[in-house]
MITI-242022 format. One record per residue: x, y, z of N, C-alpha, C in turn; residue number from 1. Coordinates in steps of 0.05 Angstrom, whole numbers, plus 5000, padded with zeros to 4 digits. Layout:
residues N
PT   nu   nv   nw  cau  cav  caw   cu   cv   cw   n
PT    X    Y    Z    X    Y    Z    X    Y    Z NUM
...
end
This chain:
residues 267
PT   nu   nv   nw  cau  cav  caw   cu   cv   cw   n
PT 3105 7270 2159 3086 7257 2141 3083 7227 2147   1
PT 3058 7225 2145 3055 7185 2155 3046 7172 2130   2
PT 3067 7157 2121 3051 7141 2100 3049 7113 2103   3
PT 3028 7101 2092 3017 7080 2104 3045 7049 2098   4
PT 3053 7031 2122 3069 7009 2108 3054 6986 2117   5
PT 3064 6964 2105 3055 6939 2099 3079 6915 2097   6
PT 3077 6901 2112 3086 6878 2111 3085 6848 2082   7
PT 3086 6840 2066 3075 6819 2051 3095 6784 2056   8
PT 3089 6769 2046 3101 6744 2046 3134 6740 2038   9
PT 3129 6764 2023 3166 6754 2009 3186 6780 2020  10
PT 3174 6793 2054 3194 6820 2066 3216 6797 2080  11
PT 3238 6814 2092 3250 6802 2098 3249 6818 2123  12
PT 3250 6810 2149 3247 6827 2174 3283 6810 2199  13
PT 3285 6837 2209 3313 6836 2217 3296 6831 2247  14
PT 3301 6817 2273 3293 6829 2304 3322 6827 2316  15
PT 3324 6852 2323 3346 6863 2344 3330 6866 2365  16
PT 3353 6848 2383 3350 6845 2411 3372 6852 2438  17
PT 3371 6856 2450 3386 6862 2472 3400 6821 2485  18
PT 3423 6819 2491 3425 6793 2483 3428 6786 2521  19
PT 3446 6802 2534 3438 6798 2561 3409 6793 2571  20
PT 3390 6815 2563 3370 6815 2573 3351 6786 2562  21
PT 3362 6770 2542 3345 6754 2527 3355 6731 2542  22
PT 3377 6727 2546 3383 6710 2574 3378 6709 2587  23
PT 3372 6722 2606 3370 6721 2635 3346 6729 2645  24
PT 3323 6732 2629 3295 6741 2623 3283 6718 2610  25
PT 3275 6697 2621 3258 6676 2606 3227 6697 2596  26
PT 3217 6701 2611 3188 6721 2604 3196 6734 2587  27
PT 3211 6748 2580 3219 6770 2553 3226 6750 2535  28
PT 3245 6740 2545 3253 6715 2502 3227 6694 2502  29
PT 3201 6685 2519 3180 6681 2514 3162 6698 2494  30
PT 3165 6719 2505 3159 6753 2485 3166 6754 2451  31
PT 3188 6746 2457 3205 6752 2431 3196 6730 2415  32
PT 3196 6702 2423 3189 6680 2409 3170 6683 2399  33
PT 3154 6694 2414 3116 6702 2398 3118 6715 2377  34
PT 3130 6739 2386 3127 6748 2359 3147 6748 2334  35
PT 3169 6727 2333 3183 6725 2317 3158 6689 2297  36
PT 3146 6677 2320 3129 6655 2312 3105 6669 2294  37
PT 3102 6685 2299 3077 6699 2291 3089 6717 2261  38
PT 3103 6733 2261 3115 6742 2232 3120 6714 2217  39
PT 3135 6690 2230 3143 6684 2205 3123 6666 2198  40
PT 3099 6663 2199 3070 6652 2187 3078 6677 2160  41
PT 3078 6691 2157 3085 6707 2134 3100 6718 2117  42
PT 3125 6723 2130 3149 6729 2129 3176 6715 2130  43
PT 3202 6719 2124 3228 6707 2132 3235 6735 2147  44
PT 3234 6714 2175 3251 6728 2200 3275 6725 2212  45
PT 3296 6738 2218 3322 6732 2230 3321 6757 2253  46
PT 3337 6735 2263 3342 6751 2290 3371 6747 2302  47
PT 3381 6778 2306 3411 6790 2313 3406 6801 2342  48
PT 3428 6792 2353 3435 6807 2387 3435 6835 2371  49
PT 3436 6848 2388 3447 6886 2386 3476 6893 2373  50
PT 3492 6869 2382 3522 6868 2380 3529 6870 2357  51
PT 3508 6848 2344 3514 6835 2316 3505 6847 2292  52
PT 3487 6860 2298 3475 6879 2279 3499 6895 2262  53
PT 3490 6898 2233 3507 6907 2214 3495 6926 2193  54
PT 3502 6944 2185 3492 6962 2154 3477 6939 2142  55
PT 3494 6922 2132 3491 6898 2114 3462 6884 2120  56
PT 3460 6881 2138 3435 6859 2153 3421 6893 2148  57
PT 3422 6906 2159 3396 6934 2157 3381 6936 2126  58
PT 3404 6945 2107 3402 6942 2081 3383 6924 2071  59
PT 3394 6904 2065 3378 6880 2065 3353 6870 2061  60
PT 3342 6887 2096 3318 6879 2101 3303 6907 2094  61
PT 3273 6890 2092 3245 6912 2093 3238 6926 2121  62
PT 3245 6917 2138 3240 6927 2167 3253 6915 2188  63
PT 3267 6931 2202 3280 6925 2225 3269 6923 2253  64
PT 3254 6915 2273 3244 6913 2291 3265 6903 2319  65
PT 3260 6927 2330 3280 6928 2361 3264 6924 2384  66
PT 3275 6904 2391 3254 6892 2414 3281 6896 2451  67
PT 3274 6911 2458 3278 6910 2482 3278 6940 2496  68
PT 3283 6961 2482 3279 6986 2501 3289 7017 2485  69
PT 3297 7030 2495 3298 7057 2486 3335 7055 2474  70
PT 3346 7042 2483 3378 7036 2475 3382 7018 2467  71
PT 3362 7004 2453 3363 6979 2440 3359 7001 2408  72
PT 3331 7014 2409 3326 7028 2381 3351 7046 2372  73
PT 3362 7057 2398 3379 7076 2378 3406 7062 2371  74
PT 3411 7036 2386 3437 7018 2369 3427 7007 2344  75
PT 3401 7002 2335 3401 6991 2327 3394 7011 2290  76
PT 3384 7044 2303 3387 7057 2284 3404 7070 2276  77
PT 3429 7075 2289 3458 7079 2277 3457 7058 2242  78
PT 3457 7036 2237 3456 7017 2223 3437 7027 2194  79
PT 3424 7045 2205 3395 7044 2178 3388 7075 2164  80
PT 3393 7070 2140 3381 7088 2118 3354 7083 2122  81
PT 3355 7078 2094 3321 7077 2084 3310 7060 2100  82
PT 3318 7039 2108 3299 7020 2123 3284 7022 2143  83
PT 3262 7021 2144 3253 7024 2165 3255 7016 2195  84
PT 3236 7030 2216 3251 7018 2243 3227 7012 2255  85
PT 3209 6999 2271 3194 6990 2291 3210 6985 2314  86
PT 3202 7004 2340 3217 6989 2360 3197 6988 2379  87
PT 3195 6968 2400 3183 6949 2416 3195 6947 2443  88
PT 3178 6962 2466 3188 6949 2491 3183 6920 2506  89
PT 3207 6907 2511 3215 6879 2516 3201 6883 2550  90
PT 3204 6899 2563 3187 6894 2583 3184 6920 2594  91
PT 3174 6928 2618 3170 6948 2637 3193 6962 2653  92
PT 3215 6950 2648 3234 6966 2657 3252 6985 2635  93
PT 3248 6986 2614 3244 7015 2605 3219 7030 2600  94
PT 3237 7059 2599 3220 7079 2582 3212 7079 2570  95
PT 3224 7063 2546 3209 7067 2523 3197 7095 2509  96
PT 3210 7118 2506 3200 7131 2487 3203 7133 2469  97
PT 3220 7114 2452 3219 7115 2425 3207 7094 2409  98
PT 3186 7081 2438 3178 7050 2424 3148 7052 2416  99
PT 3135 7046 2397 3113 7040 2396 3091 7035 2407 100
PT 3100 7006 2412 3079 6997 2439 3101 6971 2454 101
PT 3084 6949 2468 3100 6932 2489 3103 6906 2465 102
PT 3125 6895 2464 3123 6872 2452 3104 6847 2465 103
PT 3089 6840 2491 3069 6834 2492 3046 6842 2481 104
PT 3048 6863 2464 3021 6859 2435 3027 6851 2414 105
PT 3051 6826 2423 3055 6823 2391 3030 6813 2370 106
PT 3008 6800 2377 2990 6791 2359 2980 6817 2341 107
PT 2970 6842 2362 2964 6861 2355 2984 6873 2328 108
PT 3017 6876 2344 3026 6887 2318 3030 6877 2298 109
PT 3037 6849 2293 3026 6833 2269 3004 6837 2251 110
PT 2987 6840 2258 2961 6843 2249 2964 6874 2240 111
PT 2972 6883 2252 2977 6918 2235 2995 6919 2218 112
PT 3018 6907 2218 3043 6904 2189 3029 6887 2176 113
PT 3005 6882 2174 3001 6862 2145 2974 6868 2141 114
PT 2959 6889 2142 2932 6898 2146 2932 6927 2139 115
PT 2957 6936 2133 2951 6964 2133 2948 6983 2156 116
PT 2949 6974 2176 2946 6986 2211 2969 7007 2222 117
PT 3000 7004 2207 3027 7018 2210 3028 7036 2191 118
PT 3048 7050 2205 3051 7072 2182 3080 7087 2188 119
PT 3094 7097 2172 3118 7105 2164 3116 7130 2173 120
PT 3138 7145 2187 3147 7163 2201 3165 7183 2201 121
PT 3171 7202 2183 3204 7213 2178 3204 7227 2207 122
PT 3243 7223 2217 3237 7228 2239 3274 7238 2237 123
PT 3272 7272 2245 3306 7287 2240 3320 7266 2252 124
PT 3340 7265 2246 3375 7264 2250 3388 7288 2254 125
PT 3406 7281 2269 3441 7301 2265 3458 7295 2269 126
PT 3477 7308 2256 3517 7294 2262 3524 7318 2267 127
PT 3551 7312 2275 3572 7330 2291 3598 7333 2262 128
PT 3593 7355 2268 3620 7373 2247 3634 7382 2261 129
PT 3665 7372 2261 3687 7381 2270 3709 7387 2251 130
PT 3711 7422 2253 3723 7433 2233 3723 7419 2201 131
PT 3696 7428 2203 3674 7422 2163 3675 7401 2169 132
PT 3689 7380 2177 3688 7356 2175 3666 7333 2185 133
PT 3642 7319 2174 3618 7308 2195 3637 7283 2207 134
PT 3637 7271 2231 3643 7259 2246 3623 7238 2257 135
PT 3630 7208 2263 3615 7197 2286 3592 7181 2262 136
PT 3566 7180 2279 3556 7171 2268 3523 7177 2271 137
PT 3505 7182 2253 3485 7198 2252 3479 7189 2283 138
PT 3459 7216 2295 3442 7217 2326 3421 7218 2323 139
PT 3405 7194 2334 3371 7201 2330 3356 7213 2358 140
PT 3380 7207 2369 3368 7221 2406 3394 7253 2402 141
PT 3412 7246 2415 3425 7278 2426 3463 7267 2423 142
PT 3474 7285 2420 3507 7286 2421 3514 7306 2446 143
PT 3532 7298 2464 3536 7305 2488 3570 7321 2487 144
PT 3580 7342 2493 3604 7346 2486 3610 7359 2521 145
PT 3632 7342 2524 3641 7343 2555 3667 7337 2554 146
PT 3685 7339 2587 3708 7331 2585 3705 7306 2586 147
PT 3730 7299 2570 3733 7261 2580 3730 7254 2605 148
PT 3738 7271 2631 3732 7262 2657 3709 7275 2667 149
PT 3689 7264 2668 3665 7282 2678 3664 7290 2701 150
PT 3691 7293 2716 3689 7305 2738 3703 7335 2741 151
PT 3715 7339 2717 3725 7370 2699 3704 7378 2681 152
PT 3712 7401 2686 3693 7423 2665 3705 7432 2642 153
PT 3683 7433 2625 3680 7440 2599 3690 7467 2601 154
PT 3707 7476 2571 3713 7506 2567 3715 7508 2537 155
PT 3696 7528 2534 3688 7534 2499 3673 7569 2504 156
PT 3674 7565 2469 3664 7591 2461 3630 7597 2447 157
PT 3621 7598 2457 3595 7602 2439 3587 7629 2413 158
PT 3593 7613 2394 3586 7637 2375 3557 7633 2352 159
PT 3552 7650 2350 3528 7649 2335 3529 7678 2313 160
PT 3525 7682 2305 3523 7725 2296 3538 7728 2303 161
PT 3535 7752 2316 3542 7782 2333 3551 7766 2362 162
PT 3531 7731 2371 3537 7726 2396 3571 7718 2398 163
PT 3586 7718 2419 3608 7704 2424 3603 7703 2456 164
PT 3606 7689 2472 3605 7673 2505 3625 7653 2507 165
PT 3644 7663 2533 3660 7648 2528 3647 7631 2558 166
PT 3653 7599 2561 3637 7593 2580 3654 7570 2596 167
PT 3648 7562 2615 3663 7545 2634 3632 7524 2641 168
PT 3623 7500 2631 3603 7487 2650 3609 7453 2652 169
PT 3592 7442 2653 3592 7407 2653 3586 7402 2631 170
PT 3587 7414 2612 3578 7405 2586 3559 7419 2570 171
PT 3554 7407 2542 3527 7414 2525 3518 7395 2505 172
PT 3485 7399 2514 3472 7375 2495 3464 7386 2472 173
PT 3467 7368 2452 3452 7371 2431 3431 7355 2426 174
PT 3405 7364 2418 3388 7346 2410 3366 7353 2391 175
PT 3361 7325 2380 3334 7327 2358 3316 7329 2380 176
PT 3282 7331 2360 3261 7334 2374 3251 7309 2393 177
PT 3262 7288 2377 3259 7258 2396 3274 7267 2422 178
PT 3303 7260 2412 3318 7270 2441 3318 7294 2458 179
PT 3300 7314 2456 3292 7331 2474 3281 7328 2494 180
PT 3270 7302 2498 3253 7290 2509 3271 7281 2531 181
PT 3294 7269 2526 3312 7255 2545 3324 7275 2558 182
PT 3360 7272 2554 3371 7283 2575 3375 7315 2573 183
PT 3368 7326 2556 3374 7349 2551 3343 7367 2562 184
PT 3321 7355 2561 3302 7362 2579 3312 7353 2613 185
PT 3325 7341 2621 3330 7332 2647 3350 7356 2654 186
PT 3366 7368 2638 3375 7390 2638 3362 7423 2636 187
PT 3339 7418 2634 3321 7443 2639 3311 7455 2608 188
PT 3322 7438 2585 3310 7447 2558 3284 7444 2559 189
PT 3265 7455 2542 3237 7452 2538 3231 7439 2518 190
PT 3221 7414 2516 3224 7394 2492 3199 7400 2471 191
PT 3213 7389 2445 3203 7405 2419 3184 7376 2421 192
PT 3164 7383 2402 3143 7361 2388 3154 7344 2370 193
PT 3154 7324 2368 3171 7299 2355 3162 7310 2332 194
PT 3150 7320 2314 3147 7323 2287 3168 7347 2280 195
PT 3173 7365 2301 3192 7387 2284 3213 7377 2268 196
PT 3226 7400 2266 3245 7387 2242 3266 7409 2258 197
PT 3263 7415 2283 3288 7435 2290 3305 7426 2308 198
PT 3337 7434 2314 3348 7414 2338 3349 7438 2361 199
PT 3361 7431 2389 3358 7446 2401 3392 7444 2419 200
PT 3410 7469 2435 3428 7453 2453 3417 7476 2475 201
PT 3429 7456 2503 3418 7464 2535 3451 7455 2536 202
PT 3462 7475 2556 3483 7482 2572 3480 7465 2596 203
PT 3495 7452 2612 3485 7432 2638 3505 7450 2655 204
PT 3497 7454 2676 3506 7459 2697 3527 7483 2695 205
PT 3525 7505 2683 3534 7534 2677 3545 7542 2696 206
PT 3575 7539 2703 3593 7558 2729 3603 7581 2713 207
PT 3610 7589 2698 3618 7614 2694 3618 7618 2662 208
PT 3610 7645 2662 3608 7657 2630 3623 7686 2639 209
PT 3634 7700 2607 3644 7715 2614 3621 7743 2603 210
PT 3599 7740 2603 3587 7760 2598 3550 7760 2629 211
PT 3541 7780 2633 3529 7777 2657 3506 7760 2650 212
PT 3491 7762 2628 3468 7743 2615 3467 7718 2597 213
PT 3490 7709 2600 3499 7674 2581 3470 7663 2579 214
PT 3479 7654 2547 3459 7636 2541 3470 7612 2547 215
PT 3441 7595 2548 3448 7566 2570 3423 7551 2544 216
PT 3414 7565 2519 3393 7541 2512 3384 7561 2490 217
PT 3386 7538 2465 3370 7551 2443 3364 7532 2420 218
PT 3337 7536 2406 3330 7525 2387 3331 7529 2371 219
PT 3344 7522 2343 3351 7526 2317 3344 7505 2295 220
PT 3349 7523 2269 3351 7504 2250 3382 7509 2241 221
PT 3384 7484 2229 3412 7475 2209 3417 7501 2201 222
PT 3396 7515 2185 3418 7540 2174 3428 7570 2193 223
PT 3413 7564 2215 3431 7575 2234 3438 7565 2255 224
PT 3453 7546 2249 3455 7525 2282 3489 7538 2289 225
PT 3483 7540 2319 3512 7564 2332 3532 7542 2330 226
PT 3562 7556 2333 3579 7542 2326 3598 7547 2355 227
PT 3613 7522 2359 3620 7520 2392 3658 7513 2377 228
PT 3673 7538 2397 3703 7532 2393 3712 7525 2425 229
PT 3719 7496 2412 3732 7483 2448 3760 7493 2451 230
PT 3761 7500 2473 3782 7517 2493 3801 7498 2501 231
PT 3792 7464 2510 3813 7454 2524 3818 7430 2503 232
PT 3834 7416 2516 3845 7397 2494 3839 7367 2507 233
PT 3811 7352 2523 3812 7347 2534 3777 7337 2525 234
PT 3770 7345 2507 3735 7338 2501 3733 7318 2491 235
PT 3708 7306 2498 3697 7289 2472 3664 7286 2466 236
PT 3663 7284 2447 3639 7277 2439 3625 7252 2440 237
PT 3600 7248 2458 3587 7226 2467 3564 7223 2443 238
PT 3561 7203 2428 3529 7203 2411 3508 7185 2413 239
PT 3487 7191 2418 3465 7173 2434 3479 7164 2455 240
PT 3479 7167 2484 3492 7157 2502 3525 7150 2499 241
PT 3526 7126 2497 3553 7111 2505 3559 7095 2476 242
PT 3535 7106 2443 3547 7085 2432 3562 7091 2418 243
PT 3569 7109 2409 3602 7120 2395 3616 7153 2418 244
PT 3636 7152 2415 3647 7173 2415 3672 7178 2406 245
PT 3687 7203 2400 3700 7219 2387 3713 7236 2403 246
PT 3741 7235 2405 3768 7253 2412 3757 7291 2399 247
PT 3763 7309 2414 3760 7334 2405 3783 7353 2402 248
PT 3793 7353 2381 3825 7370 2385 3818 7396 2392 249
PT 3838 7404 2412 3837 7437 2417 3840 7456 2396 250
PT 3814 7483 2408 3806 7496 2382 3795 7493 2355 251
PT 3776 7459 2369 3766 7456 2340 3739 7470 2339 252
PT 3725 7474 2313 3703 7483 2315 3678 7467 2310 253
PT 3660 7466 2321 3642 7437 2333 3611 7457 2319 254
PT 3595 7442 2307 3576 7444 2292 3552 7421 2290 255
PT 3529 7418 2290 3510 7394 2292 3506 7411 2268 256
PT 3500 7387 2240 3486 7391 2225 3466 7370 2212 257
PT 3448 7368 2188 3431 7354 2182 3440 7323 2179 258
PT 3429 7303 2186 3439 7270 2178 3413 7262 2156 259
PT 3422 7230 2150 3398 7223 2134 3383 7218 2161 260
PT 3343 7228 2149 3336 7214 2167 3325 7189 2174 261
PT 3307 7182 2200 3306 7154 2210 3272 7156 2206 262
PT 3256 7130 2185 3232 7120 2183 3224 7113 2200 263
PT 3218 7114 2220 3205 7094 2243 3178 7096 2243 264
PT 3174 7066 2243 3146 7053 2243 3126 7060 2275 265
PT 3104 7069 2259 3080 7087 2290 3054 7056 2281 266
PT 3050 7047 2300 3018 7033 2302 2995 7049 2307 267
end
């Protein structure tokens, strides 16, 4: 559902930034100046490295705006409930698929937070349950469950129903419909439409199952999302990339289920 947002004189706006890249990139913190010069004709603006960013500062504010790339937005949405998110590519060397548009339109996006031009976005989450317990910290891209040495293989059980597979591979992704897009499509998943509301996991690199037709990939909802018993004592859980992870005791039972979700601002 898109509902229309708006900027006014008395918001308070957060810009998270990538703090290496704002260094060592005069052209990008040129970028950033614009449009932090340009909100605050309107607004009170502050601006946090990635590092610095807190609940507290999220809270706070009316909108959070992530200016530098695809791992800038998701550090910076670990941090945010209700608040909204706008994120902004800082230059051409990301992807950017979770960004809006280039922070060289900043005039443009200005003019749409205070005009009526943006609009609000509900967009799934999920966390990781380890034995009932939710863990970590909500995923707006995918949770990765591998050995701690990625040069050993994964050993678990896949159960769902009636299914049980016991399996030996490099891992398994989990992902929302955003993160289907990423690595878990690079793994051969077929990525869902950013509006679903379903998650999906893809098996990476499958050496042995003990039945002749293993499943390697399936899409679910929460109320039937399969449940994975790790075999070795030796896992962990990766969430959105590299920015939290989590120890996996042997024979625990591993579950993605619903998070709050993430508003992100569409121009």
């Amino acid at each position: 559902m898109h509902r229309p947002f708006t900027l006014s004189r008395n918001s308070r706006v957060i810009v998270v930034y990538p703090m290496r890249t704002i260094r060592n990139n005069m052209k990008a913190a040129a970028r950033l100046e614009a449009l932090c010069a340009a909100l605050e004709v309107y607004t009170r603006v502050e601006r946090l490295g990635r590092d610095e960013m807190t609940t507290g500062f999220a809270d706070a504010a009316d909108l959070v705006i992530s200016v530098g790339g695809d791992g800038t937005a998701l550090a910076a949405a670990h941090y945010l409930d209700q608040t909204p998110l706008l994120s902004l590519k800082l230059n051409d060397s990301s992807i950017g698929y979770l960004c809006a548009t280039d922070v060289v339109q900043a005039s443009n996006v200005v003019a749409k937070l205070f005009d009526g031009g943006a609009y609000s976005v509900m967009r799934q989450r999920m966390a990781l349950e380890i034995n009932g317990e939710v863990v970590g910290m909500p995923a707006y891209n995918d949770i990765l469950i591998a050995h701690a040495c990625p040069a050993r293989a994964s050993r678990y059980v896949l159960c769902q129903n009636d299914l049980r597979e016991t399996h030996c591979s490099s891992g398994i992704w989990f992902a929302t419909a955003c993160g289907s897009h990423a690595a878990a499509r690079a793994a051969g998943a077929t990525p869902l439409s950013v509006d679903d509301a379903r998650f999906l996991f893809r098996i990476r690199e499958l050496g042995y199952a003990d039945v002749a037709d293993p499943t390697i990939g399936m899409t679910f909802d929460v109320e039937h999302a399969p449940a994975f018993l790790a075999l070795d004592n030796h896992l962990m859980a990766f969430g959105d990339g590299d920015l939290w992870h989590i120890a996996i005791p042997q024979n625990a039972s591993l579950r993605v289920v619903l998070a709050a979700p993430l508003f992100a601002i569409t121009l």
